[in-house]
C-alpha positions in Angstrom: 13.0 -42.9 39.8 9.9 -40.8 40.1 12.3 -37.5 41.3 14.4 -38.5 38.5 12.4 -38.5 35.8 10.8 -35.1 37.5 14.0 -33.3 36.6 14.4 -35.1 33.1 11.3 -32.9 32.1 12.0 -29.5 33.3 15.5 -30.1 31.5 13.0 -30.4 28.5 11.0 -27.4 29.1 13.7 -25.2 30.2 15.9 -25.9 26.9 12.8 -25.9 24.8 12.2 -22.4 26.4 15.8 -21.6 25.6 15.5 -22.2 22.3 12.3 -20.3 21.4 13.4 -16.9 23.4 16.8 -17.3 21.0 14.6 -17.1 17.8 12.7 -14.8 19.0 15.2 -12.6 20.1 17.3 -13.2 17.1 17.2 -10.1 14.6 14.6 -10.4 11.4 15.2 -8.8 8.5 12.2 -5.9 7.9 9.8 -6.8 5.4 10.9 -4.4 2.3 8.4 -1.5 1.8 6.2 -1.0 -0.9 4.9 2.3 -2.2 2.3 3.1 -5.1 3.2 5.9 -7.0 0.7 7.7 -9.4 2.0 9.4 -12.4 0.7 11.0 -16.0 0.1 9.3 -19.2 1.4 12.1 -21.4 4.2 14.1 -20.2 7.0 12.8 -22.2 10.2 13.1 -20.7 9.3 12.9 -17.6 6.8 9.5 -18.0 5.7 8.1 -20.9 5.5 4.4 -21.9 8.7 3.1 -24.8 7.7 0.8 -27.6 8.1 -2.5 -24.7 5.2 -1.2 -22.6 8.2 0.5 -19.9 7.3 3.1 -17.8 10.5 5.5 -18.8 11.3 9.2 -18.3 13.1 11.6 -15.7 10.6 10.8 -13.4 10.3 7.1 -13.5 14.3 6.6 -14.1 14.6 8.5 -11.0 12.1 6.8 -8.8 13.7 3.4 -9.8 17.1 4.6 -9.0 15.9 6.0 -5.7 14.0 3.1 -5.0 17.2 1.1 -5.6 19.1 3.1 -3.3 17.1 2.9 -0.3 15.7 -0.2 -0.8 11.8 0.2 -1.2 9.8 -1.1 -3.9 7.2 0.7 -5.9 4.3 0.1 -8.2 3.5 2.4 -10.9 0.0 3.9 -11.5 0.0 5.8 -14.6 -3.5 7.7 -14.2 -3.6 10.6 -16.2 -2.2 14.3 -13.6 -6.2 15.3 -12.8 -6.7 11.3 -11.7 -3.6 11.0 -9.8 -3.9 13.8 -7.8 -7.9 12.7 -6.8 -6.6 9.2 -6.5 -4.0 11.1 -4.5 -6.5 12.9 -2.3 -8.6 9.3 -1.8 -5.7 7.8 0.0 -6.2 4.7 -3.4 -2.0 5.8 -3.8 0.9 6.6 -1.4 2.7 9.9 -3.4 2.5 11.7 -7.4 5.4 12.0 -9.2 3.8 13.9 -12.1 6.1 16.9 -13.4 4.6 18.3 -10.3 5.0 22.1 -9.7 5.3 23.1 -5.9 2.8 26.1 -5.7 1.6 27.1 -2.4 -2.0 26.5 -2.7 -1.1 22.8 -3.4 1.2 22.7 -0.5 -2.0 23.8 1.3 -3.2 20.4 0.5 0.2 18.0 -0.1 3.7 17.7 1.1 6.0 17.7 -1.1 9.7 15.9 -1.2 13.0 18.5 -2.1 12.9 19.6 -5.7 14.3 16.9 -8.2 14.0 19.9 -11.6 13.7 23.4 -12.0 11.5 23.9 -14.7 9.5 27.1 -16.2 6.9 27.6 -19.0 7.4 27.7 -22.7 5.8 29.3 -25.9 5.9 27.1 -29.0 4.3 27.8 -32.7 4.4 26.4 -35.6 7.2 26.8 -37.8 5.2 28.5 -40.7 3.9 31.0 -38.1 5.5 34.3 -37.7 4.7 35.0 -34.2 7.2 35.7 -31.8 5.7 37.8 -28.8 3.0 37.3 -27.0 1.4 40.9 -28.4 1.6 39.1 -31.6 -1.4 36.3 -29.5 -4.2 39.5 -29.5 -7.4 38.0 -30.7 -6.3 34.1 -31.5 -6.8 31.1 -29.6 -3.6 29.2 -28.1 -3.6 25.2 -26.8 -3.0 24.4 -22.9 -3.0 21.3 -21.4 -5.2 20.6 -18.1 -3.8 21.1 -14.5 -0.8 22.4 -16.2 1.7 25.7 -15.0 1.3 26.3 -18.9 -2.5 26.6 -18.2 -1.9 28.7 -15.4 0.1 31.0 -16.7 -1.4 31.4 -20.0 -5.1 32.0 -18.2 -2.6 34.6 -16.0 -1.7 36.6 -19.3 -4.9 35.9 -20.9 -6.4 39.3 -20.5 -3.3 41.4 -21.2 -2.8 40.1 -24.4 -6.4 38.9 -25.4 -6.6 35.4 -26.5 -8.4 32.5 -26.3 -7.9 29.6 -24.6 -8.4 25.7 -25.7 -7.7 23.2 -22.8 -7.0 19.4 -23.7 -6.4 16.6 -21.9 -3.3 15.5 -22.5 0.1 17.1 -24.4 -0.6 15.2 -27.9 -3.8 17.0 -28.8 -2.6 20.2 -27.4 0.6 19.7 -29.6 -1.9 18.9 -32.9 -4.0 21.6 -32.7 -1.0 23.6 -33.2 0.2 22.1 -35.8 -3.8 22.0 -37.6 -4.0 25.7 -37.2 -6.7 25.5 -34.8 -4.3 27.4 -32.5 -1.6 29.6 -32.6 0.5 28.5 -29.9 0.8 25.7 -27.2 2.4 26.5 -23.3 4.3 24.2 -21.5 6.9 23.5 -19.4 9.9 23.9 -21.9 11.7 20.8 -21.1 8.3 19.1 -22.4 7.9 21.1 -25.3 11.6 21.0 -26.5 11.7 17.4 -26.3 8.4 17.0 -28.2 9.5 19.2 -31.2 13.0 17.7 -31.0 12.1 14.0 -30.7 9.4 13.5 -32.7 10.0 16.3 -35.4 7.2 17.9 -34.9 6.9 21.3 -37.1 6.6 23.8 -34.5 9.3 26.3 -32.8 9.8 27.5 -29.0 10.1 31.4 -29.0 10.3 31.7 -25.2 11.1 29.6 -22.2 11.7 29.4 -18.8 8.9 31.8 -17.7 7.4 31.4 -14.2 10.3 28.8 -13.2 8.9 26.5 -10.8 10.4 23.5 -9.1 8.9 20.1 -9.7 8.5 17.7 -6.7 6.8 14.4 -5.5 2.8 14.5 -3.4 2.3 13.1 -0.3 -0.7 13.7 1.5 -0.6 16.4 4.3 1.4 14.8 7.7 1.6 11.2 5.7 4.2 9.1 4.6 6.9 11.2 6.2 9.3 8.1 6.2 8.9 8.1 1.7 9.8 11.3 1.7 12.7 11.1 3.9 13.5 7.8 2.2 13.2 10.1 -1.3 15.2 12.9 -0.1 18.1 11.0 0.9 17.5 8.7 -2.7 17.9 11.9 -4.6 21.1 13.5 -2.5 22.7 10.3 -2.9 22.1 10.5 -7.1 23.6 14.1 -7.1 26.2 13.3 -5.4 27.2 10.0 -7.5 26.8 11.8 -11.2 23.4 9.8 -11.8 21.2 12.3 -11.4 22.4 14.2 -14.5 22.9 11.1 -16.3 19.2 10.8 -16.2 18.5 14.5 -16.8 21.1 14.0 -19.9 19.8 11.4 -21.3 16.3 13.0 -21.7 17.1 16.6 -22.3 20.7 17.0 -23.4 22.8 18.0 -26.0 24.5 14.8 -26.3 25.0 11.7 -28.4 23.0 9.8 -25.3 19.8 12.0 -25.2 16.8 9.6 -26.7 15.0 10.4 -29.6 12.5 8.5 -31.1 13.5 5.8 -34.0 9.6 4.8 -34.2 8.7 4.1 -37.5 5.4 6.7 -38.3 3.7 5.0 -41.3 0.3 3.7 -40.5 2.3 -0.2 -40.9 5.0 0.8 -38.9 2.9 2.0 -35.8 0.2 -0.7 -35.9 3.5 -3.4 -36.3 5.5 -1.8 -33.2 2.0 -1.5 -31.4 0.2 -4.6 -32.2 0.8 -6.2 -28.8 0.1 -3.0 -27.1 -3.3 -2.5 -28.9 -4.0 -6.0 -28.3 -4.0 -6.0 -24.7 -6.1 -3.2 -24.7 -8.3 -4.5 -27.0 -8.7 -7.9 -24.7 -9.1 -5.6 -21.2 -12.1 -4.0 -23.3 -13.6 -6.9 -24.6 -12.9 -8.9 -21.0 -14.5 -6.3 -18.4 -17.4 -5.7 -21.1 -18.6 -9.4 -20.9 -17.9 -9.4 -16.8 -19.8 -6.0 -16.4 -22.5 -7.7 -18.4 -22.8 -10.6 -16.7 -23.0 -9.0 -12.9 -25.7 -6.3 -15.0 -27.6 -9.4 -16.2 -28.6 -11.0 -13.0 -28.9 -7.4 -11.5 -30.6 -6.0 -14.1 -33.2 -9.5 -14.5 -34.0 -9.2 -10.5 -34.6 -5.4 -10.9 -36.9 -6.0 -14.2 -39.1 -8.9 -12.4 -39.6 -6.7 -9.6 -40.5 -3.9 -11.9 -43.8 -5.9 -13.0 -44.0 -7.8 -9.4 -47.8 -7.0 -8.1 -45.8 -6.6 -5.0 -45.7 -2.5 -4.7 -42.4 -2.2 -2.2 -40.4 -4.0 -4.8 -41.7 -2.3 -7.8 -40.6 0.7 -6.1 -37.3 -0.3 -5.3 -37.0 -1.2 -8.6 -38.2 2.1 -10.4 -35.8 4.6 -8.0 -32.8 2.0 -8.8 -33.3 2.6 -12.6 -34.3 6.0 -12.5 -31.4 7.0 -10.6 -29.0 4.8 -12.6 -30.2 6.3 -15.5 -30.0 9.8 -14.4 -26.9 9.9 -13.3 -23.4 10.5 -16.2 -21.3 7.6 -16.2 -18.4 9.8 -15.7 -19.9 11.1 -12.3 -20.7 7.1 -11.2 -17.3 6.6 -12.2 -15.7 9.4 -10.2 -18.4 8.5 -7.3 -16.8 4.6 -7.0 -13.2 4.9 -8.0 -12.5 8.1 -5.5 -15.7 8.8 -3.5 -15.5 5.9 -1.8 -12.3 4.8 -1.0 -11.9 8.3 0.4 -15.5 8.3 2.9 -14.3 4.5 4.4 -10.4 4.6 3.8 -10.1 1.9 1.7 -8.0 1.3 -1.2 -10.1 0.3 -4.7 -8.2 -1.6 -7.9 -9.6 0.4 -10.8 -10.3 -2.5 -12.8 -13.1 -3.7 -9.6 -14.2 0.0 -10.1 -14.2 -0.4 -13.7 -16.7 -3.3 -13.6 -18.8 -2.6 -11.3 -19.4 1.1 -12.4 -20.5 -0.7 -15.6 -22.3 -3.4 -14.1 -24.4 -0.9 -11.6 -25.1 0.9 -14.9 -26.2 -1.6 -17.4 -28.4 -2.8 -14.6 -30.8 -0.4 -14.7 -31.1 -0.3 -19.2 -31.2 -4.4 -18.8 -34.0 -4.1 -15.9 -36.1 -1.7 -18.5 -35.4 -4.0 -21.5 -36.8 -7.4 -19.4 -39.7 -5.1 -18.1 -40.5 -3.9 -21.9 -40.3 -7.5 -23.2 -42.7 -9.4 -20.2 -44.7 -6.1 -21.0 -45.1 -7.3 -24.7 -46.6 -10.3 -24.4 -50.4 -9.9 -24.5 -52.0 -9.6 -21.1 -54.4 -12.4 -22.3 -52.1 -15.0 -21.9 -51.7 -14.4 -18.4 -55.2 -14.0 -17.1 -55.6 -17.4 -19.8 -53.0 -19.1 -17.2 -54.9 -17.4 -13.8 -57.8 -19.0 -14.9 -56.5 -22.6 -15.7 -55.2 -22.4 -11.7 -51.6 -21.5 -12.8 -49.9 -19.8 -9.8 -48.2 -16.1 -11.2 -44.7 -17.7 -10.6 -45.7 -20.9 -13.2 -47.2 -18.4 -15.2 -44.2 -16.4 -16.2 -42.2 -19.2 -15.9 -43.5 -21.8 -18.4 -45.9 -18.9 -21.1 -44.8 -15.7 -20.5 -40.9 -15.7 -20.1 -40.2 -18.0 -22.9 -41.8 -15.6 -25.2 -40.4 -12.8 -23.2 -37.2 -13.8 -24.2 -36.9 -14.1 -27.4 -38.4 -10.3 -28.3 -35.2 -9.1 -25.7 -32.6 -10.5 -27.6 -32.2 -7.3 -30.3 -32.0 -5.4 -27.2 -30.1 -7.4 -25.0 -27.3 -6.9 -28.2 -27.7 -3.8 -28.6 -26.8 -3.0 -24.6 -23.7 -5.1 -25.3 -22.5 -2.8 -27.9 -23.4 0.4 -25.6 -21.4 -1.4 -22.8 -18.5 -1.6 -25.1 -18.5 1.4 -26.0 -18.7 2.8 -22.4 -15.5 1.2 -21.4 -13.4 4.4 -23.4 -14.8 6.5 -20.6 -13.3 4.5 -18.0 -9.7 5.6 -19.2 -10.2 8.7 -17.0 -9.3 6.6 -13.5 -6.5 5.1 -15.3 -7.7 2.0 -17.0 -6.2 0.2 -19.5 -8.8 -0.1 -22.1 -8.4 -0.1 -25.8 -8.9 4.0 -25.4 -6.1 4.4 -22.7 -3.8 1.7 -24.8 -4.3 5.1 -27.6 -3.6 7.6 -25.7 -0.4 5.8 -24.2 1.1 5.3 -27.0 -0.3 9.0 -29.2 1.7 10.3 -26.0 4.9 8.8 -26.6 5.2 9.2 -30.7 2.7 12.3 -30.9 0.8 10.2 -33.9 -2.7 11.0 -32.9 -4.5 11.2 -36.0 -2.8 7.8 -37.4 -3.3 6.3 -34.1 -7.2 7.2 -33.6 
């Protein structure tokens, strides 16, 4: 009975074994991979953001469709070019797809996938302007846009033809400064400018194109992400091939019925209507990380301002190099320290809304720590040697006579820091956050309306 039930059990075990080395061995489907692309704000068509809040463009249509094709998903991180490329260089996103020019010095730095456009630089004026050459340039100022192959090669023919050179930030600005009169002309990649005049009816003319023709291509960092490119390459063979490649191109640039041009309605009603949800959510991302960044600066700032006036002379030091350094130091440069330095020094990836916040928080810290110091200041030093000598302990003192009163004489400041903070949050558009500034810019580079818009 004993031997019998013996053999009953390593039946058991050997068919209990059986069955876990069959689901083990039995085939599981790989986990689909997911890349994060970083792309510009204002470089319509190859990205800009429609009237629905889409991501659309030659560049985006084509990294959906590749994505499609070989099955890998990706996440879109419209930056600005200068922030993708340093969020790029931080490791905080996989590849660029930017209108990206392959030049050797940034192949020095990035690999790049097989060219998806041959491009090349264009000269546009405005259409009451009788210029045609660049001769005709000699001793005016023309518009660039930052980072560009326009920039370059403008800044290459500069001293030939003497001009001047304004730089913006992104294509809108650059386009209105033509059309103000503050410039002459605007260089660009042609596909860029002819679909800017064309599309939005802008009142400006291209007189030459196609100089300097570069090929545009996606970023990887050096000896990384070999398998997206692959991935990419094949992706973009297999759209040729098909016709859907210059369906896409066609549909952007072409001479057809199908190429897009904008319908938006340009009145001041008709963009805040069509806009309204867009500029809300900006508005609310503004207003949310200001009260968040206030809070975290609040109980930093509070520590760092009792510390400030502690009788303890370790922590009064912390406290002053904290809020002199704080204070010293831009907000742009804090930003550009947290969103890219430091990702990059311990190879970690950062969501720029946590950078957001806490660049603000660290910030407001140090004004909130002066304004608590300035009000416990305030209060007449009578009060608290009137406490010391009634046996109140320094703790009781500022607890129960000098904080109350404290308080009340911070609150005009303690406002006024809020409306700083607010403010402050326009400046974090630069790593790609979607404040009420960036929500502007968005949509100024889609319809090219940046006066009405601002």
């Amino acid at each position: 009975m004993k031997i019998h039930t013996n053999i009953k059990k390593k039946s058991f075990w050997i068919s209990l074994l059986g069955i876990l080395f069959f689901l083990l061995s039995t085939p599981i489907e790989a986990a689909t991979k997911k890349y994060t692309i970083a792309t510009d704000t204002t470089f319509a068509p190859f990205e800009f953001q429609d009237t629905s809040g889409n991501y659309v463009g030659i560049d985006m249509d084509l990294m959906n469709a590749i994505a499609k094709e070989e099955n890998f998903e990706i996440e879109i991180k419209a930056l600005g070019f200068n922030a993708a490329v340093q969020a790029l260089e931080a490791g905080q996103v996989d590849a660029v797809i930017a209108g990206m020019s392959m030049t050797d010095e940034r192949k020095q730095k990035f690999d790049f996938t097989d060219s998806y456009f041959d491009s090349g630089i264009g000269m546009a004026v405005s259409t009451s302007s009788n210029i045609s050459t660049y001769e005709e340039l000699r001793g005016k100022n023309v518009a660039v846009k930052i980072g560009t192959q326009g920039a370059s090669f403008a800044s290459s023919i500069q001293e030939k033809y003497g001009f001047t050179i304004s730089t913006f930030e992104d294509s809108a600005n650059m386009y209105q400064d033509v059309v103000s009169g503050n410039s002459v002309a605007a260089f660009e990649d042609y596909p860029v400018l002819g679909y800017a005049i064309r599309s939005n009816h802008l009142p400006m003319t291209l007189t030459s194109y196609k100089e300097q023709v570069t090929q545009y291509g996606v970023a990887v960092l050096k000896n990384q992400n070999t398998e997206f490119i692959e991935a990419f390459n094949r992706g973009l063979a297999t759209l040729k091939s098909n016709g859907e490649y210059d369906k896409i191109i066609n549909k952007y640039i072409g001479t057809d019925d199908s190429t897009t041009t904008s319908t938006e309605d340009t009145s001041l009603l008709g963009l805040l209507k069509t806009n309204a949800p867009t500029l809300l959510s900006g508005l609310w991302n503004t207003i949310w990380i200001t009260f968040v960044s206030l809070a975290i600066a609040t109980v930093i700032g509070v520590l760092l301002g009792l510390m400030r006036t502690s009788r303890i002379s370790i922590l009064e030091a912390i406290a002053t190099i904290y809020i002199d350094f704080m204070r010293g130091i831009p907000l742009i440069v804090l930003t550009f320290f947290i969103y890219f330095g430091i990702p990059q020094a311990f190879n970690l990836r950062l969501d720029a809304t946590v950078a957001a916040i806490t660049t603000l928080g660290l910030n407001a810290a140090a004004y909130i720590a002066e304004i608590v110091r300035g009000g416990i200041n305030a209060i007449d030093k009578g009060q608290s040697e009137a406490a010391m000598s009634l046996g109140l302990p320094y703790y009781k003192s500022m607890q129960k006579i000098i904080l109350p009163q404290a308080i009340r004489l911070m609150v005009p400041s303690f406002i006024n820091q809020f409306v700083i903070t607010l403010k402050d949050t326009s400046i974090l558009s630069i790593i790609g956050l979607v404040e009420l500034t960036q929500t502007g810019k968005i949509i100024i580079a889609r319809n090219l309306q940046s006066s009405s818009m601002w």
